[in-house]
N, C-alpha and C positions, 0 to 999 in steps of 0.2 A: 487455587489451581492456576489462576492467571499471573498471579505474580512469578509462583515456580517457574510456569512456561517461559515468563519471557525472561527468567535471570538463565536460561537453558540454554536457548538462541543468544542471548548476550556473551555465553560463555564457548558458544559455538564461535561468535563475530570475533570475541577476541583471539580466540586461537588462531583463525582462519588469518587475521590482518599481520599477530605476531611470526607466520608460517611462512607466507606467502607473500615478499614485498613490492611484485610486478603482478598481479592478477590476470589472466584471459578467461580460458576458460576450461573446462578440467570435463571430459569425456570417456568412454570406456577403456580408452587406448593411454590414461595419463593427462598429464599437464600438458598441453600447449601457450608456451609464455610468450609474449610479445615484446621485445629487447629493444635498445637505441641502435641506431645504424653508426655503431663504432666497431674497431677491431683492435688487437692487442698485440705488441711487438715487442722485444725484450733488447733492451740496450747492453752496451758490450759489460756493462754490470749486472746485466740478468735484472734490471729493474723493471717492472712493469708499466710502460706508458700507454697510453688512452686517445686513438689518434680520431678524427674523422673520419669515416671510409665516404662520405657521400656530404657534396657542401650543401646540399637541401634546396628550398625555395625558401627566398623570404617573405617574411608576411610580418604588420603587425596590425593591430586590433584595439577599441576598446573597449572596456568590458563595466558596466552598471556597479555598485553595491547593492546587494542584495539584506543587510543588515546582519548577518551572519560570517561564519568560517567558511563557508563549504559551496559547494551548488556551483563553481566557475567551469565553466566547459569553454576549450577556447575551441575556435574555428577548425582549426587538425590536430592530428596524434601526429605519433612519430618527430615529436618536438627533436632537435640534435643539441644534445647537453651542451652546456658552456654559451650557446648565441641566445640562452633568455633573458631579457631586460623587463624587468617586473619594476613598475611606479603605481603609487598611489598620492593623488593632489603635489604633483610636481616632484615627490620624493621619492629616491630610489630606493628599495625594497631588498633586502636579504635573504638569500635562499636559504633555507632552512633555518632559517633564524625571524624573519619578520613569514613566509609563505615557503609553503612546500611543492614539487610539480611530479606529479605520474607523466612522465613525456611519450611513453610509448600510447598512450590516451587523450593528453590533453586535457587533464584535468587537473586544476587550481585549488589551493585552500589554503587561507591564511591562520596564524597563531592566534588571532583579536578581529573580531566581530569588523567587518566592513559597512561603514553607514549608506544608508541607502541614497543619499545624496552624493557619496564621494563616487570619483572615476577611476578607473585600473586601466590604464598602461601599458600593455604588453605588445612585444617585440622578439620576432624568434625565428627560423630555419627550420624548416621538416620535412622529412622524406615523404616524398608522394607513395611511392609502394606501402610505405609503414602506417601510412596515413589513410588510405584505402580499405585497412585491419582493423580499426582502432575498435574498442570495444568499451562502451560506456557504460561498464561493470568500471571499470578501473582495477582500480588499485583495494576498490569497497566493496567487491562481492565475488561470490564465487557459482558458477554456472555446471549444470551436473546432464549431460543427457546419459539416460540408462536406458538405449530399446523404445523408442518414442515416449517417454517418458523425461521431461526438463521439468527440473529446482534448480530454482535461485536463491542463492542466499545472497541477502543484501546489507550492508550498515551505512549510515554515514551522519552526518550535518543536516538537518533540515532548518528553515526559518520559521517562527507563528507567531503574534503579538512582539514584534519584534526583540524575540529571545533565540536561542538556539536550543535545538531539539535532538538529544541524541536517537537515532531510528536504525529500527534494524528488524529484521523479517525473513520470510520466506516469502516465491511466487512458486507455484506448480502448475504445471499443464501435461494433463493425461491422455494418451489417445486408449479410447477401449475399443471393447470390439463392434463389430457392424455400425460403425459410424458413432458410436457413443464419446463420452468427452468428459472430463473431470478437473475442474480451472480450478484453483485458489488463492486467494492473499492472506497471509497473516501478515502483521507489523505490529510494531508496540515503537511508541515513541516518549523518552522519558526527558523532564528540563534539566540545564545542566543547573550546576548548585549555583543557587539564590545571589551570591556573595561575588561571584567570579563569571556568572551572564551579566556581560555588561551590553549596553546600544555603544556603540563607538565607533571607533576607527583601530586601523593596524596600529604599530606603534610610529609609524613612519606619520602619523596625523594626528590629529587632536587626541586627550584625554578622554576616555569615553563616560557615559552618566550613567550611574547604576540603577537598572532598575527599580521601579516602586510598587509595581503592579505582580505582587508575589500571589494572586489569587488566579493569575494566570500561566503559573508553574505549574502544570498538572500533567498526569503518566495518562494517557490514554492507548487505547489499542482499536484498529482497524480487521474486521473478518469478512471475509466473502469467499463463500464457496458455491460452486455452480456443477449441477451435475445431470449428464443426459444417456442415457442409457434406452439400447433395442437390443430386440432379438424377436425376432420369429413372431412379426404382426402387434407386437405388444413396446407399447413405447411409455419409460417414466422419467420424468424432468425432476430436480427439485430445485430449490434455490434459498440462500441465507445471505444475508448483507447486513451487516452491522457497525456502524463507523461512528465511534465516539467524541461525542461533540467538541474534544478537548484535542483531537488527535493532531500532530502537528507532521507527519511522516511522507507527506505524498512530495516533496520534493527529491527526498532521496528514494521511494518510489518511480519514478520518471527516469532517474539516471538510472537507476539498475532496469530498467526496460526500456531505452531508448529505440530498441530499435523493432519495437513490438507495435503496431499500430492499433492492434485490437486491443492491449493491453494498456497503450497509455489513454484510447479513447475512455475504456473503463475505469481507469485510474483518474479523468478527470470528469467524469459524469460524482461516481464518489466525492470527489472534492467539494460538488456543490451539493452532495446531499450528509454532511456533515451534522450526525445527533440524529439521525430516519436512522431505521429497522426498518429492512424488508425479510421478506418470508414467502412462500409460496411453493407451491408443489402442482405436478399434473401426471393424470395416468392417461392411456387410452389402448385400446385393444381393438384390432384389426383383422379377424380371422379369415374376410373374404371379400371383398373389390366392393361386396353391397352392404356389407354390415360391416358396423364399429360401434363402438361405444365411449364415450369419455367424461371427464373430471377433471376441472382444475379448481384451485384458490389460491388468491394473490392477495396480499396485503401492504401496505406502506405507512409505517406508523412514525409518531413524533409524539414523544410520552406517551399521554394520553389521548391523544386522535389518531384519527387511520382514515385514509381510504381501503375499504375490502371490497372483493369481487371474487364473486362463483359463479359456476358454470356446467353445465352439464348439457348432452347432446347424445341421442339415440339414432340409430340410422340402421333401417332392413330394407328387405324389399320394398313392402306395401306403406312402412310407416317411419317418419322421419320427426322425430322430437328435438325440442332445442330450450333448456331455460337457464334464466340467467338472475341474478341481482346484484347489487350494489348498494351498499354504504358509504356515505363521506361525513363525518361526523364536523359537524358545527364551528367547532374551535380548530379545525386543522389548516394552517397556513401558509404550508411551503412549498404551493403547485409551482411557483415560477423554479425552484431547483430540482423537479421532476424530470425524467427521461422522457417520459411519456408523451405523445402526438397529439393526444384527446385530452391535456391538462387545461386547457382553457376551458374545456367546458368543463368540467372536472371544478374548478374556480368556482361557475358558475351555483355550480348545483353544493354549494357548500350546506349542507344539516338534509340532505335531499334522502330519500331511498329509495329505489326503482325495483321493479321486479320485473319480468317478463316469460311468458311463454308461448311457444308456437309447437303447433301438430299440423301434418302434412299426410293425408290418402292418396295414396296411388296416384298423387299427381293430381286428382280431379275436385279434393277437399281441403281447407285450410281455416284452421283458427287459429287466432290468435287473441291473447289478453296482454294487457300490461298495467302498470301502478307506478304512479310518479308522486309522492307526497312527502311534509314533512310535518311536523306536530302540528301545524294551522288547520290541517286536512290535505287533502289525495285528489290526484284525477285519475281516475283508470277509462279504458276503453277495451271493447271488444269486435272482434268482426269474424265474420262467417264467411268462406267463399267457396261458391259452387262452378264447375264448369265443366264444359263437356264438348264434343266436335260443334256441336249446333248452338248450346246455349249455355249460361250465363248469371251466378246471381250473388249477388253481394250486399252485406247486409253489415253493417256494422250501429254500436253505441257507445256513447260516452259521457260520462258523470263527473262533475264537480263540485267539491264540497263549497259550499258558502261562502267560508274563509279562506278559503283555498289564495293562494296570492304568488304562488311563483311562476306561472302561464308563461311570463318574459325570460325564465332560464333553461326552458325545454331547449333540445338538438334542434339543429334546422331540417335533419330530417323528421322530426317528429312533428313539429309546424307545418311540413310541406304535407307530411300525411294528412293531418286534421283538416287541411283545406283541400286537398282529395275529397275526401270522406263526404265535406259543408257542398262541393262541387256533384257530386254523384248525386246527394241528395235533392236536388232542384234541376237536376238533368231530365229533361224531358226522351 
């Protein structure tokens, strides 16, 4: 199924790229293309000349190797044909023959792998109005709004184990109704052949070395889909994220959503969660300002370990419930590439499980239990609270097994409570 899909999208990029040789962006109303600021005169032979209409700003720039073809964004669009001077390590460069250029974009790609050491050179003219348009789809993807509804289709060059990586995708973003919301990414990024990914340079530099490291040629694919949905008191989230450990695609991700913030924020949180699944879903229902009800589960897995987390929450008039737990299984180690605010202690509590619950009366009653342990033994505590206009009663305990040995990875709220508790108790 995976492979059909992405030979479907590859057959979609190639049409799209052989269709289409100036890309913007394509709307209910048609094509809107983004052109050079030239105009076209006919000589007393009725030949066709190609004159400047606008002598531009000049600018030049230089620009890294990135080990790859692709991925060059120069500073403006609206490049004016004929004033590009393209160098690599002192040598002068061939349009269309050593580097190719989208000018209504501003977007660079050479024939042969740029080494990441080597410098680029460039020198050029561009209309400020044209340059103000530019749209860092390029030339590599095509943009669709139908009725609040935007698809991207994307292809290009990406870099990983410094190979190249052909990638190529979709991005969607839904608006539904009463505020609801439907986001997704597919990508597939696949190596090019073994024989002809070389590390090197254009041809304007050194010979390049051909890779040896053929166990890092590998197809992977990136999925995330995000979905939020109301209507009438009643709210369901869900959520999928799956990014394969192999996947090499987020650089040509980033160009086809340049100019998305949310998107390329989410595109580089992804990046460092490269080989994690997540999963997770949440309901809740709202029929009246005092009562609701809910549900969630979340998970963050890497092979075999996860952290999970559930939760559930009741709320009426008179009685207010809340329970919660959590797993972080023993072997799982990639809190530092986590989104998450609470991954530190998260870290901490690595083989931990917690539980918790609280009950709430009318305001005037409150218990609460909870469970902190891991195969050594547990500490749980419990507490009682009484109150009223005039008085007062608070009662809690707490048990520790023997072996019990993790005390030093509890929350500092949960330390600040227990010395609460050690304080109440010798208060006179």
């Amino acid at each position: 199924m995976l492979k059909a899909t992405s030979k479907s999208i590859l057959m979609i990029a190639m049409l799209v790229s052989s269709a289409i040789p100036s890309l913007a962006q394509l709307d209910i109303n048609g094509f809107r293309e983004a052109t050079d600021s030239f105009t076209t005169s006919n000589s007393a032979s009725n030949a066709a000349k190609t004159v400047p209409a606008n002598k531009g700003v000049a600018f030049s720039e230089v620009l890294r190797g990135n080990g790859t073809r692709a991925g060059y964004s120069l500073s403006h669009g609206g490049v004016i044909q004929n004033t590009l001077r393209v160098s690599a390590n002192a040598r002068t460069l061939k349009r269309n023959i050593d580097y190719y250029i989208d000018t209504a974009n501003g977007q660079l790609s050479f024939t042969e792998p740029v080494r990441t050491m080597d410098s680029i050179r460039v020198s050029y003219r561009y209309v400020e109005g044209q340059d103000a348009n530019r749209s860092m789809l390029g030339s590599n993807g095509l943009a669709l709004n139908l009725g609040g509804s935007n698809v991207s289709l994307g292809f290009g060059t990406s870099s990983g184990n410094g190979m190249d990586f052909n990638s190529f995708g979709l991005a969607m973003k839904n608006g539904l109704a009463n505020g609801g919301i439907a986001n997704g990414f597919y990508y597939f990024s696949n190596p090019n052949s073994n024989r002809t990914n070389v590390r090197g340079a254009t041809s304007a530099t050194a010979t390049g070395k051909t890779l040896t490291k053929v166990g890092d040629a590998k197809s992977d694919r990136l999925i995330a889909q995000d979905i939020l949905m109301k209507k009438a008191g009643v709210t369901f989230r869900a959520g999928l994220q799956d990014v394969g450990k192999n996947f090499q695609g987020f650089q040509t991700m980033k160009q086809n959503s340049a100019k998305n913030a949310d998107a390329l924020a989410q595109i580089t949180n992804m990046e460092k969660e490269k080989g994690l699944k997540r999963m997770g879903f949440g309901a809740a229902l709202a029929p009246s300002k005092l009562q609701s009800v809910g549900l969630d589960w979340d998970q963050v897995k890497d092979g075999h370990n996860s952290v999970d987390k559930m939760g559930m929450n009741v709320s009426s008039g008179l009685l207010k419930m809340k329970w919660s737990d959590q797993k972080i299984s023993k072997g799982f180690t990639r809190f530092a590439d986590l989104k998450e605010t609470e991954k530190a202690q998260w870290a901490k509590e690595k083989g931990i499980h917690r539980t918790g619950l609280s009950l709430a009366f009318s305001n005037k009653m409150s218990i609460d239990q909870s469970m902190f342990g891991d195969t050594s033994g547990k500490l749980t505590r419990q507490a009682i609270n009484l109150a009223d206009k005039n008085t007062s009663l608070n009662y809690s305990t707490r048990k520790s097994d023997a072996k019990f040995s993790r005390m030093a990875d509890l929350s500092d709220e949960e330390k600040a409570a227990m010395a609460l508790d050690i304080r109440k108790q010798f208060k006179k």
